[in-house]
MIDREN-968173 format. One record per residue (C-alpha): residue number from 1; x, y, z; residue in one letter. Coordinates in pm, 1 decimal, decimal comma, padded with zeros to 6 digits. Example, Ala and Ser with C-alpha at 12.3 -4.5 7.8 and 13.67 -1.06 7.14 Angstrom:
<pts>
1  01230,0  -00450,0  00780,0  A
2  01367,0  -00106,0  00714,0  S
</pts>
This chain:
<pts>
1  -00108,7  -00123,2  -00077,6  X
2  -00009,7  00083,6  00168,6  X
3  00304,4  -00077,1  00006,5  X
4  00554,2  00140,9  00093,0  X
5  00807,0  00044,6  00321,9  X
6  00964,8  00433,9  00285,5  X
7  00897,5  00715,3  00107,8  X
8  01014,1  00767,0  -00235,3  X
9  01312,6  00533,9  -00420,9  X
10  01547,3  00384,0  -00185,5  X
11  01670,3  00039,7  -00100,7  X
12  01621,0  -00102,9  00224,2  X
13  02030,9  -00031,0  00263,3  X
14  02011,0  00287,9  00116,0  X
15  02078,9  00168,5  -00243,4  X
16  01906,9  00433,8  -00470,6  X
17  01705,5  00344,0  -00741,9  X
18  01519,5  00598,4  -00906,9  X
19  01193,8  00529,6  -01189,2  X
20  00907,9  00602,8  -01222,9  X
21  00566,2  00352,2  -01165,5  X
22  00589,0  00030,1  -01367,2  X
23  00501,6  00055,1  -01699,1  X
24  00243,7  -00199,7  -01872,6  X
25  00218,9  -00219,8  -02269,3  X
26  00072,0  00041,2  -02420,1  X
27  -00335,2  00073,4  -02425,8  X
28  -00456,1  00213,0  -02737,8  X
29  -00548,2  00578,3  -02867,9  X
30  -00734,9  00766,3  -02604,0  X
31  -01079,9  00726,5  -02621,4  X
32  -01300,5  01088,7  -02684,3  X
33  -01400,2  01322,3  -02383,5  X
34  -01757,1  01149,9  -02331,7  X
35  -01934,5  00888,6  -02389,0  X
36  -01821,6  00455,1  -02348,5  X
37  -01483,6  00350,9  -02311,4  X
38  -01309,8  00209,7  -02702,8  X
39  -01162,0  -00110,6  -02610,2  X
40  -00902,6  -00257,3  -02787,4  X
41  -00740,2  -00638,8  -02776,8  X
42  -00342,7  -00592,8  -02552,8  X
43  -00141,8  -00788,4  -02422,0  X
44  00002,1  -00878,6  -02048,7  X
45  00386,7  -00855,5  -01976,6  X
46  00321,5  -01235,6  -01946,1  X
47  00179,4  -01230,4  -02297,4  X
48  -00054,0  -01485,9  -02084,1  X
49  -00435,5  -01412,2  -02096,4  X
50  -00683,0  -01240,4  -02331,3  X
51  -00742,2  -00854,9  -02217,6  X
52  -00888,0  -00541,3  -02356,8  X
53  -00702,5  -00196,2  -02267,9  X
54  -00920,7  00133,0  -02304,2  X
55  -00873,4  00522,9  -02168,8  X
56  -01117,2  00728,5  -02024,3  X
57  -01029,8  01103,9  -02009,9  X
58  -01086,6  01312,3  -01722,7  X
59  -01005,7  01652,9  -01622,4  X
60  -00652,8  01724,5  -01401,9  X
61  -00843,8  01932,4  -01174,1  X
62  -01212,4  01860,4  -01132,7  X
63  -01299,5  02215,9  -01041,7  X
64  -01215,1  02296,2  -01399,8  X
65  -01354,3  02040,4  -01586,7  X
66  -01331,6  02217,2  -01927,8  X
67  -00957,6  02236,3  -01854,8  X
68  -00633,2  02013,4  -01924,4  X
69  -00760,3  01677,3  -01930,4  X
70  -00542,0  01374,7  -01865,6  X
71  -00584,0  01007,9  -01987,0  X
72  -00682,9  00727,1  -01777,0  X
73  -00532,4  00405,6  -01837,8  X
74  -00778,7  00078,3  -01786,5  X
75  -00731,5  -00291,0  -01871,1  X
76  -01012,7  -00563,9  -01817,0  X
77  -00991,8  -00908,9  -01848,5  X
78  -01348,4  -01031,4  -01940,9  X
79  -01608,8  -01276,7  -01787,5  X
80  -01506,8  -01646,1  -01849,1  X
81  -01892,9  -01711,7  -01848,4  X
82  -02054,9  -01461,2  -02029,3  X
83  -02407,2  -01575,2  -02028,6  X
84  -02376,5  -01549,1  -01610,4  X
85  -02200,1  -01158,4  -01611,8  X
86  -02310,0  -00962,9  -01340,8  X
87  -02159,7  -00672,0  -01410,7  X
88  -01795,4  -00500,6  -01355,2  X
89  -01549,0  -00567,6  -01095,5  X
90  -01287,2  -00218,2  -01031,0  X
91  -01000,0  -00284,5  -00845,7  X
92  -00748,9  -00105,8  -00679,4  X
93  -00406,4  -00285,2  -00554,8  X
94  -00338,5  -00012,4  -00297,2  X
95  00052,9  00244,3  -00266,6  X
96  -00059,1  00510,7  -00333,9  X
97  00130,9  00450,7  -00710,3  X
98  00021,8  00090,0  -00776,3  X
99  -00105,7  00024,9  -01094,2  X
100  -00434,6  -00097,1  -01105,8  X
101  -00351,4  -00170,8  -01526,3  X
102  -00074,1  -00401,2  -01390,0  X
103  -00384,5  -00581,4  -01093,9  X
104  -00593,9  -00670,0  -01365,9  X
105  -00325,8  -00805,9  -01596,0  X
106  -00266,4  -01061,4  -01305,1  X
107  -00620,3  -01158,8  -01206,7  X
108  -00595,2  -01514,0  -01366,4  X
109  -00310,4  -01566,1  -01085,5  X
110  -00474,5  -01363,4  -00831,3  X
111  -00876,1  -01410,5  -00829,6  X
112  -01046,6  -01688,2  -00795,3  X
113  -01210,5  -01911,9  -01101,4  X
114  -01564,7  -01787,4  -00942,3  X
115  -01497,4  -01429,6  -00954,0  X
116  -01335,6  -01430,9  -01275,2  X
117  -01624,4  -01640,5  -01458,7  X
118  -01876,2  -01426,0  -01361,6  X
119  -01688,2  -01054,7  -01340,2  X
120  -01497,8  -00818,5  -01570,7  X
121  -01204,9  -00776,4  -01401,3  X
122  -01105,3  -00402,4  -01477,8  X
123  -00806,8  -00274,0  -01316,6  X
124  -00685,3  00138,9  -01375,0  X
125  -00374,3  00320,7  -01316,2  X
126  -00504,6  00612,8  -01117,3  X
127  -00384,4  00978,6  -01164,1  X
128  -00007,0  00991,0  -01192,4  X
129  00075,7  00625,1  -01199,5  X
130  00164,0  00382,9  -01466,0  X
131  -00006,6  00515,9  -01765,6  X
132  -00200,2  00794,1  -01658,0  X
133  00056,5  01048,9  -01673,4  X
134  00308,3  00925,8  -01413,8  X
135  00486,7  01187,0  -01166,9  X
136  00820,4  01205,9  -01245,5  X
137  01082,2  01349,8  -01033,0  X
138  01466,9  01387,4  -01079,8  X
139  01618,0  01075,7  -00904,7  X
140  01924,6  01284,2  -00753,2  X
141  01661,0  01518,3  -00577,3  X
142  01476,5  01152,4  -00462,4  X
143  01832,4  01051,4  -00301,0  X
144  01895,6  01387,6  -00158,5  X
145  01557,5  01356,4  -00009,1  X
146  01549,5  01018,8  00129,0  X
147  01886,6  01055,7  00315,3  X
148  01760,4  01329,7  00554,2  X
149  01404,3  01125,0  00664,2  X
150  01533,2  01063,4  00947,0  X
151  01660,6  01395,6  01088,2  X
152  01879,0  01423,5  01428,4  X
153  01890,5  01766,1  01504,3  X
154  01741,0  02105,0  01398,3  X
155  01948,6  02162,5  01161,0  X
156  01894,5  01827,0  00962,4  X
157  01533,0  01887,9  01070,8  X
158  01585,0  02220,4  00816,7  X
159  01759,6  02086,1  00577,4  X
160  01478,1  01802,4  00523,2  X
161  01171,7  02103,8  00495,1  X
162  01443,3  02261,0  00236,2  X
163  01508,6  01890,2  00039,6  X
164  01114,8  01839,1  00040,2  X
165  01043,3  02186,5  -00064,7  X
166  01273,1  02118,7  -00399,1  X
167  01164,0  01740,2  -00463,4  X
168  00801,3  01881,4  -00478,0  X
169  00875,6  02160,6  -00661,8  X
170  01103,9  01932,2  -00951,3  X
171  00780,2  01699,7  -00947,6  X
172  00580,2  01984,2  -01046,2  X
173  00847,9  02099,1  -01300,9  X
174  00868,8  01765,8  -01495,3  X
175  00529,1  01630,9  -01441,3  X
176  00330,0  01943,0  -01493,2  X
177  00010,6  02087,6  -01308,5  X
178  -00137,1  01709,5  -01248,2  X
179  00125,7  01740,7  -00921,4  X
180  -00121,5  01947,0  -00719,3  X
181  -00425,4  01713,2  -00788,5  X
182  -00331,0  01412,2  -00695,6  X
183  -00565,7  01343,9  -00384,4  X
184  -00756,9  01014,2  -00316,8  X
185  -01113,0  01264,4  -00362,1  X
186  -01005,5  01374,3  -00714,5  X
187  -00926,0  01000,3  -00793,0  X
188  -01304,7  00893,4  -00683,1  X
189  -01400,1  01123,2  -00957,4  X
190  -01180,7  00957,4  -01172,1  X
191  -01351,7  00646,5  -01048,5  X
192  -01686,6  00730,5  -01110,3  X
193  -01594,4  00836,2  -01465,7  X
194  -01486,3  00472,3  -01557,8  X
195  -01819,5  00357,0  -01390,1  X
196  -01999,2  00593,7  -01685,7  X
197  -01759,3  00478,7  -01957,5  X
198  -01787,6  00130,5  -01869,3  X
199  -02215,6  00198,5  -01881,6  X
200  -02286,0  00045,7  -01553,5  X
201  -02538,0  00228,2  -01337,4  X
202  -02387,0  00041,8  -01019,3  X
203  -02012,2  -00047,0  -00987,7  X
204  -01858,3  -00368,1  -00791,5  X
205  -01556,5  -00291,9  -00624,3  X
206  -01218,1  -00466,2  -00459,9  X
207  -00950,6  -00215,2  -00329,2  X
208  -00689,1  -00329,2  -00082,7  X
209  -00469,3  -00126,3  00127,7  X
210  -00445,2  00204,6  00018,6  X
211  -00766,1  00117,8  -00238,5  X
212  -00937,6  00076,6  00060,3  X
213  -00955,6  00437,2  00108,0  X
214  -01049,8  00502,8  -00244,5  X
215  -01296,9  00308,0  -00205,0  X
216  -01427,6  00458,1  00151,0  X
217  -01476,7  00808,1  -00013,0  X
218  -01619,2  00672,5  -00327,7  X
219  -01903,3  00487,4  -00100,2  X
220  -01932,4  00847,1  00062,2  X
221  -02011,7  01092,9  -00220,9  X
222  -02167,9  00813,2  -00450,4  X
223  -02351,7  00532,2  -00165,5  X
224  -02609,9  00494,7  -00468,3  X
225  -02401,0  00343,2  -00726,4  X
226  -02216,6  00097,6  -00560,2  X
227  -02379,9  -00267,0  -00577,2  X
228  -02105,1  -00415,2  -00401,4  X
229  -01767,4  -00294,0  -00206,5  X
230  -01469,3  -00481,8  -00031,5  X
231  -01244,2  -00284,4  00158,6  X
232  -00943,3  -00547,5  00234,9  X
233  -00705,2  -00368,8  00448,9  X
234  -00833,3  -00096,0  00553,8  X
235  -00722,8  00315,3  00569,9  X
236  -00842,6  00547,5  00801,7  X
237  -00857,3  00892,6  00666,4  X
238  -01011,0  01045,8  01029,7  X
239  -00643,7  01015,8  01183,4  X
240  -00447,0  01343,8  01346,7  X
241  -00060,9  01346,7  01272,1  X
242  -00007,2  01173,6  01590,3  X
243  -00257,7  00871,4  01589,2  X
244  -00116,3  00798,7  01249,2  X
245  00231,5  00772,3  01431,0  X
246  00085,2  00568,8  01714,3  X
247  -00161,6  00348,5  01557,5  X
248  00113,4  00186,0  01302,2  X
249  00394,5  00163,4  01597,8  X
250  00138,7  00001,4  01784,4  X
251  00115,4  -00251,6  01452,0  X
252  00460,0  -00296,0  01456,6  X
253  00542,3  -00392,5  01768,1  X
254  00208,7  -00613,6  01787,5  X
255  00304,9  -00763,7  01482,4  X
256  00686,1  -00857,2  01578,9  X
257  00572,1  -00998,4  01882,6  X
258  00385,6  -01245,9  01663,3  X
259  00687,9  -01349,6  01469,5  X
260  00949,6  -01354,8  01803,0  X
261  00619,8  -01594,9  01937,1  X
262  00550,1  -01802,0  01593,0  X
263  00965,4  -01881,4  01658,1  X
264  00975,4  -01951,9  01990,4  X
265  00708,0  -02267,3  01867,9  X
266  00881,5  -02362,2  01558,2  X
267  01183,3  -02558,3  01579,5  X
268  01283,8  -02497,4  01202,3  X
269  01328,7  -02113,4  01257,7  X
270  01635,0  -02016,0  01256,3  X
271  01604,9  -01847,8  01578,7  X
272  01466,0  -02074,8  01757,3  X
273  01554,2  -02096,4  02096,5  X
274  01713,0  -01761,0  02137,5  X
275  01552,6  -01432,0  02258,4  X
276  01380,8  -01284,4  01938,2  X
277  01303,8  -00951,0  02131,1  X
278  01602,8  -00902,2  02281,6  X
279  01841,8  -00984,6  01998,4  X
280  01605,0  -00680,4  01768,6  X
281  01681,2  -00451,5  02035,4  X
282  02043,1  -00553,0  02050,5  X
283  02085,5  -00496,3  01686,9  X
284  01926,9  -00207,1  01679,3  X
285  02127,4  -00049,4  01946,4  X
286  02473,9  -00198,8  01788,7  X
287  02377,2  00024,0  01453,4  X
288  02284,2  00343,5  01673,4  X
289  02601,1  00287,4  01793,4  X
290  02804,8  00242,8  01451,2  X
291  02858,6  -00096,4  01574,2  X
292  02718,9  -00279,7  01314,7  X
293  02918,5  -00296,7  00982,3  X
294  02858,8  -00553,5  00728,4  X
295  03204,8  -00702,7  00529,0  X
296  03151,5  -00577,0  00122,4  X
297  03348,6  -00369,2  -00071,8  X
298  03327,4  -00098,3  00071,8  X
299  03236,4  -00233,8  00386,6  X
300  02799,7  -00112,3  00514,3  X
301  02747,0  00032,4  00871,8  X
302  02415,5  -00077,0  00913,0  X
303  02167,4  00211,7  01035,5  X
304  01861,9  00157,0  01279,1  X
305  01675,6  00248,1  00998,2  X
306  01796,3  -00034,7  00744,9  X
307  01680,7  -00260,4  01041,3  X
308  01336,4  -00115,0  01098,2  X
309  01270,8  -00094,2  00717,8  X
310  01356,4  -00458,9  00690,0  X
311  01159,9  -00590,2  00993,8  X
312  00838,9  -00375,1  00821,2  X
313  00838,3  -00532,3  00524,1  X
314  00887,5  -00861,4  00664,8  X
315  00550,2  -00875,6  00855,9  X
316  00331,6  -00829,6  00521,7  X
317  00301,8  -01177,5  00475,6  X
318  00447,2  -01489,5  00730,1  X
319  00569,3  -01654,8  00457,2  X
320  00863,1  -01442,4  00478,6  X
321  00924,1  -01509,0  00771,1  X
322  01222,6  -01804,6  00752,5  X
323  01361,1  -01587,4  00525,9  X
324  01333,6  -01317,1  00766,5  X
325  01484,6  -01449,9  01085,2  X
326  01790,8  -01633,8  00860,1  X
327  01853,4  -01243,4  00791,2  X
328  01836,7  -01159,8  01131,6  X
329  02038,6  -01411,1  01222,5  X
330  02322,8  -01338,0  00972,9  X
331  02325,8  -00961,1  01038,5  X
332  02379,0  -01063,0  01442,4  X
333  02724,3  -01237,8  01292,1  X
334  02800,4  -00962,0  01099,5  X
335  02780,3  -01231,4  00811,5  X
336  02842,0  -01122,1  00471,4  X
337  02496,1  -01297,1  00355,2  X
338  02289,4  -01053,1  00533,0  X
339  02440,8  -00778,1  00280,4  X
340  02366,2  -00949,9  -00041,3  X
341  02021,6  -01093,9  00122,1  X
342  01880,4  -00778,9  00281,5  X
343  02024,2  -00602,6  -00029,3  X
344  01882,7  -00768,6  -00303,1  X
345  01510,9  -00718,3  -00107,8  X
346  01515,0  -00345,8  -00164,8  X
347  01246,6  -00253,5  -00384,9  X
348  01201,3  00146,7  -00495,6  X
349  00864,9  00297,3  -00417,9  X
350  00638,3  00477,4  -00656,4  X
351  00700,6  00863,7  -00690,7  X
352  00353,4  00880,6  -00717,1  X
353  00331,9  00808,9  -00295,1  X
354  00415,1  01162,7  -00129,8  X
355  00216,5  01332,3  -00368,5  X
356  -00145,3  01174,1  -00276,4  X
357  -00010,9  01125,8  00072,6  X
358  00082,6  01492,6  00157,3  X
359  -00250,1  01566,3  -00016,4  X
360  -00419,9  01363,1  00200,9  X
361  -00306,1  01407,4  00527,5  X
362  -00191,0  01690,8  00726,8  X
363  00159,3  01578,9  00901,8  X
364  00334,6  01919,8  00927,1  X
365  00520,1  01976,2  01216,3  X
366  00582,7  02316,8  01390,8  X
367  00963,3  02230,5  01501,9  X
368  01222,7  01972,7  01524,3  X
369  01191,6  01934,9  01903,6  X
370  00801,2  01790,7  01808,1  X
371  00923,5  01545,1  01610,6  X
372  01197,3  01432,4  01868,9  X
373  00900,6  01396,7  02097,9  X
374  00737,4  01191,6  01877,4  X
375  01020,7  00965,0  01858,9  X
376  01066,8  00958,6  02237,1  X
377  00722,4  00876,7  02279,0  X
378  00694,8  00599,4  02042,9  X
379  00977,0  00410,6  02186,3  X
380  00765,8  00389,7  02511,8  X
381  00504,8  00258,6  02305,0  X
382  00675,4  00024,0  02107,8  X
383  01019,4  -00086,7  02357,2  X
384  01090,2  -00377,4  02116,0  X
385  01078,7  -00220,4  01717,1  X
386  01062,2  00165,3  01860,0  X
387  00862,1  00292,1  01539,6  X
388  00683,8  00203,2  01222,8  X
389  00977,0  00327,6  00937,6  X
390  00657,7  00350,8  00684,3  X
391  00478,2  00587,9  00872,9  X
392  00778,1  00778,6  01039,1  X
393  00870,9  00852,4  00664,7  X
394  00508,1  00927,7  00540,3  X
395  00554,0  01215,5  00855,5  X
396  00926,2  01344,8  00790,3  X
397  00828,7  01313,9  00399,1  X
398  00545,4  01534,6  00367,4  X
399  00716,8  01826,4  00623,3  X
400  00735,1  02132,4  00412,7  X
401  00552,9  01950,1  00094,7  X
402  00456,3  02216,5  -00166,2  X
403  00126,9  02129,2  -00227,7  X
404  -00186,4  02168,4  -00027,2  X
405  -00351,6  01953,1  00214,4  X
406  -00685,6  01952,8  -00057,4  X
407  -00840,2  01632,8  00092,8  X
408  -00765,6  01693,3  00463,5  X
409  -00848,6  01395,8  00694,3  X
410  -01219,7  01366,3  00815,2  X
411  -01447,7  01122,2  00968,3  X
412  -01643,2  00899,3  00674,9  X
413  -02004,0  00973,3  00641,4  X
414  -02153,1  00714,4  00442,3  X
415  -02552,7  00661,7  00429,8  X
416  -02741,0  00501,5  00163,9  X
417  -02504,4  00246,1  00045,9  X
418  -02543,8  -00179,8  -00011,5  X
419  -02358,5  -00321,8  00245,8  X
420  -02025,4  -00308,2  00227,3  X
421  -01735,0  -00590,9  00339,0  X
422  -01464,6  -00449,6  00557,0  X
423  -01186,0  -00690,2  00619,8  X
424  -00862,1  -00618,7  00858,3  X
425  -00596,2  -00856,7  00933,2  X
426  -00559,0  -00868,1  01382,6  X
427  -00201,3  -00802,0  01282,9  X
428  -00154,4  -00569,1  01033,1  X
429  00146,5  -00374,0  00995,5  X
430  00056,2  -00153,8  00716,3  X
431  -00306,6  -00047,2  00803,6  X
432  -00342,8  -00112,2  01141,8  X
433  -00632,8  -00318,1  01290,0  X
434  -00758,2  -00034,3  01516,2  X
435  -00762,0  00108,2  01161,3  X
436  -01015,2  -00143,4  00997,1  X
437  -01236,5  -00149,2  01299,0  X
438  -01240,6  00251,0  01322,5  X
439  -01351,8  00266,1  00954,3  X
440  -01613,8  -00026,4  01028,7  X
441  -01759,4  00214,8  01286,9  X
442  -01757,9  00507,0  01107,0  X
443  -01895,3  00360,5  00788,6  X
444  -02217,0  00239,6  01051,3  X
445  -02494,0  00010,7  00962,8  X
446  -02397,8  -00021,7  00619,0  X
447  -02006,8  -00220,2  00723,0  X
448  -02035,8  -00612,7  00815,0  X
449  -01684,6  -00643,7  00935,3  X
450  -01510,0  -00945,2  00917,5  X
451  -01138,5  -00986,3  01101,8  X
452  -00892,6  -01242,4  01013,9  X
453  -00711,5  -01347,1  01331,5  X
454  -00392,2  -01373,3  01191,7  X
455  -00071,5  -01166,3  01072,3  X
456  -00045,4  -00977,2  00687,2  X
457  -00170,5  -00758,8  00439,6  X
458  -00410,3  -00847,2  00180,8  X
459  -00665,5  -01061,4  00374,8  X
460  -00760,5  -01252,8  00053,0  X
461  -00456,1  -01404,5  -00024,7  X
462  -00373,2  -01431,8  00368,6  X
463  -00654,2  -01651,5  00449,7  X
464  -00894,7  -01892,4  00249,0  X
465  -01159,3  -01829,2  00506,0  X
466  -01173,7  -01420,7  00436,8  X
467  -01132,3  -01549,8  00054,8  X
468  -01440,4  -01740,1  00023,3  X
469  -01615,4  -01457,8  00236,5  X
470  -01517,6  -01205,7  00026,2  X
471  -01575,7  -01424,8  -00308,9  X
472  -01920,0  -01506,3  -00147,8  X
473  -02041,4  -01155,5  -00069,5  X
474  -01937,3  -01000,9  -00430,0  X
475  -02102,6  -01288,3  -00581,6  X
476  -02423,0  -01295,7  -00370,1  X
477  -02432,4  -01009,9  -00173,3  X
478  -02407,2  -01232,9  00086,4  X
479  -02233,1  -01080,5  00422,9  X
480  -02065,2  -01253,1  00720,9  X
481  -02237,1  -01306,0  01023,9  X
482  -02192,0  -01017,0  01275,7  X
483  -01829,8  -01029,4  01478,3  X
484  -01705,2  -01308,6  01195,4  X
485  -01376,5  -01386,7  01294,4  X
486  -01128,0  -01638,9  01036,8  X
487  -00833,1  -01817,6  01188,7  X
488  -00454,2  -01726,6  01150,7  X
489  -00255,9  -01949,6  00942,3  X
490  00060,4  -01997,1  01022,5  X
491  00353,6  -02085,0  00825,9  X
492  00443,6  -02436,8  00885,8  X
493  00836,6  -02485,0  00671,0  X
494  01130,4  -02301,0  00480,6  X
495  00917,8  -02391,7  00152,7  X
496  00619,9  -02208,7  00258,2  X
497  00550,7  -01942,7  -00048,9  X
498  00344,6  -01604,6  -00047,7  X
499  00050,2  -01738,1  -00171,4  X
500  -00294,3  -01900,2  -00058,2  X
501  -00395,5  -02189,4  -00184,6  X
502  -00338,1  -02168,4  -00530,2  X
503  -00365,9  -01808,3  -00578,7  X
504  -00053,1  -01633,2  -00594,8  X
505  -00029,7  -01251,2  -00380,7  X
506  00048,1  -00979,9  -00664,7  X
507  00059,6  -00692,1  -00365,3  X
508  00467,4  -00727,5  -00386,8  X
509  00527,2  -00661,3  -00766,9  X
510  00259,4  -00446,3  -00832,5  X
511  00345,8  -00188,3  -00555,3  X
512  00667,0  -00307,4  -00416,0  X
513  00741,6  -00399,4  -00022,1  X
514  00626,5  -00062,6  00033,6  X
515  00260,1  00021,6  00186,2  X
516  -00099,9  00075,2  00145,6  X
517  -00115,7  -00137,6  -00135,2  X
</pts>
């Protein structure tokens, strides 16, 4: 999911806490080198369900494949209705560094009864997450690194290129050579891999957020062995440095102005009635100014960031939203609330994020005084939030990176595929909706695209209308109509919980409130 609200572990008020990617029982003994996956009975964290956990090796760098291998962690909960199986269902929850072992556990929660009776569910921790050999980095280099994202100067702008430099470099040191192949092309091998093991000839797939773009550049270099593909969420891998930075401001902004509006209608929000724009830019220029300190012992000044950070995560889902503007609220009085609220919503990111993401994309910068353009530039574009924190940090993160760009950004060329279901929220903060429609259009003839009219990430527990599309298609093939549009839904009381219908949204605890994913 592009689920990261900043790069690498820190609270949303700067509380550090360093790990590594969510671990999920152990699957058994690694299966051999070739041949089908050897699955074994395990058990959730829940201890709820009946799954089977497998591996499926696969070389660390696919240009050596008679090198270092790694192991490939998979779990699969089976098809309620056997007799009616059509086939395998891969999913991806999104981050990058969400753990697709951790998806699958919850898919009695999270799919629907349909899907689940006539799918294996299989869920896999890709390259450096979870179980497959996790990235590990020293959490005082993580700290030292997350406190300079934001540089002010050129010489902060220096000391951030010297702070990534090291936190790469300690990656590399304590995870070993898997560091400099962690892009999203490397991981569709992986993919296609499990497709052998599992003996299917065509794969199913779900990826959300940041799976999304797995799934993309799996269509790309395999269109012949997909049956079926939804891309919920969607990434757009053709994006320069500064479209990335635009596009997701854009989001942000767009997607705050649906809250301040969804308040200014509903009487139980506890802003309602006051200026919902104004009072984000007053706080926001009350903590550039030092002026906003929160009572504790000792005492938090509250940065711009903290704010920003907070506001992004908050537009994932509206059901946060009473929650959100009682925080708001309470920070404006200084209100010691706000600090043990806003606090105890920090979640840490995976380490496994700047990794694929600096990988991926290509977001050096030649000099501090581009990146204070940037930031000029995006508070004419966005007067209200001023940036997107999650993609400010994705640019500032990756400066100076030690690794190479080995999947560089590049329009999709996908012939020869099934159709495939591309779904985008209007109102996305994480992947933008100019992002969804962009990979619609490059994918061609073979995307229906469906939008969902409303605000969020992870259209199928967002909306019941893209649900049933989506359950539709991967059961029948079955695509929208051309320029299928589902309505917003809006939340309606202080009770309202992140879920649709009865399916419960595991994007949160399986990547954090961080991003693609």
């Amino acid at each position: 999911m592009r689920l990261a609200v900043t790069a690498l572990a820190a609270t949303l008020f700067g509380q550090l806490l360093a790990g590594t990617a969510t671990a999920a029982p152990q699957p058994p003994t690694p299966a051999p080198p070739s041949g089908r996956a050897v699955w074994e009975p395990c058990a959730s964290p829940s201890g709820e369900g009946t799954f089977e956990c497998a591996t499926v090796q696969v070389p660390v760098d696919w240009k050596r494949p008679r090198g270092a291998t790694l192991d490939l962690a998979l779990a699969r909960h089976r098809a309620t209705d056997p007799a009616r199986r059509i086939g395998s269902l891969l999913i991806n929850p999104g981050g990058p560094g969400g753990s697709g072992v951790g998806f699958a556990f919850s898919a009695p929660d999270s799919f629907s009864p349909e899907l689940l009776e006539r799918f294996d569910i299989v869920g896999f921790d890709p390259r450096g997450v979870g179980l497959s050999n996790p990235v590990k980095c020293d959490g005082d280099r993580v700290a030292d690194q997350s406190a300079l994202l934001y540089p002010d100067s050129a010489a902060s702008f220096s000391a951030l290129r010297a702070a990534n430099r090291a936190l790469g470099e300690n990656c590399r040191d304590l995870t070993g050579p898997l560091v400099d192949h962690m892009d999203t092309a490397s991981v569709v091998r992986d993919m296609d891999a499990i497709r052998a093991a599992l003996g299917e000839r065509r794969i199913s797939y779900y990826g959300v957020s940041y799976g999304t773009g797995i799934g993309q550049q799996y269509a790309e270099r395999y269109p012949h062995r997909v049956r079926a593909m939804t891309l919920d969420s969607n990434m757009d891998h053709s994006l320069d440095r500064w479209s990335y930075q635009k596009t997701e401001t854009v989001a942000m902004e767009e997607s705050y102005g649906q809250f301040a509006n969804w308040c200014a209608r509903t009487p139980s929000c506890a802003l309602h009635g006051r200026d919902t724009r104004a009072l984000f830019r007053s706080l926001l220029d009350r903590a550039a100014a030092g002026e906003l300190v929160l009572p504790g012992d000792p005492p938090y000044t509250v940065t711009p960031q903290d704010i920003q950070s907070v506001a992004f995560g908050s537009m994932y889902d509206p059901a946060d939203w009473f929650v959100f503007a009682a925080d708001l609220a309470a920070l404006d009085a200084s209100d010691p609330a706000a600090a043990r609220s806003l606090r105890e919503r920090g979640e840490p990111t995976e380490f496994a994020y700047l990794p694929v993401t600096c990988q991926d994309y290509d977001f050096d910068v030649p000099s501090y005084a581009t990146l204070a353009r940037y930031e000029r530039a995006l508070a004419r574009v966005a007067p209200v939030t001023r940036l997107s924190s999650l993609a400010w940090s994705d640019l500032t993160g990756c400066q100076n990176w030690p690794t190479e760009v080995t999947n560089p950004p590049h329009r999709l060329d996908v012939d020869g595929t099934p159709k495939i279901l591309v779904t985008n929220s209007r109102y996305d903060v994480a992947t933008p909706y100019s992002w969804g429609s962009n990979a619609a259009r490059q994918i061609g003839r073979e995307a229906a695209f469906l939008t969902y009219d409303g605000v969020g990430h992870g259209d199928y527990w967002l909306s019941p209308c893209a649900r049933d599309a989506i359950d539709t298609y991967l059961l029948t093939l079955k695509t929208p109509r051309k320029g299928a549009h589902c309505p917003a839904v809006w939340p309606t009381g202080p009770t309202a919980q992140r879920q649709s219908g009865n399916l419960v949204n595991p994007l949160p605890t399986l990547v954090g409130t961080g991003r693609h994913g």
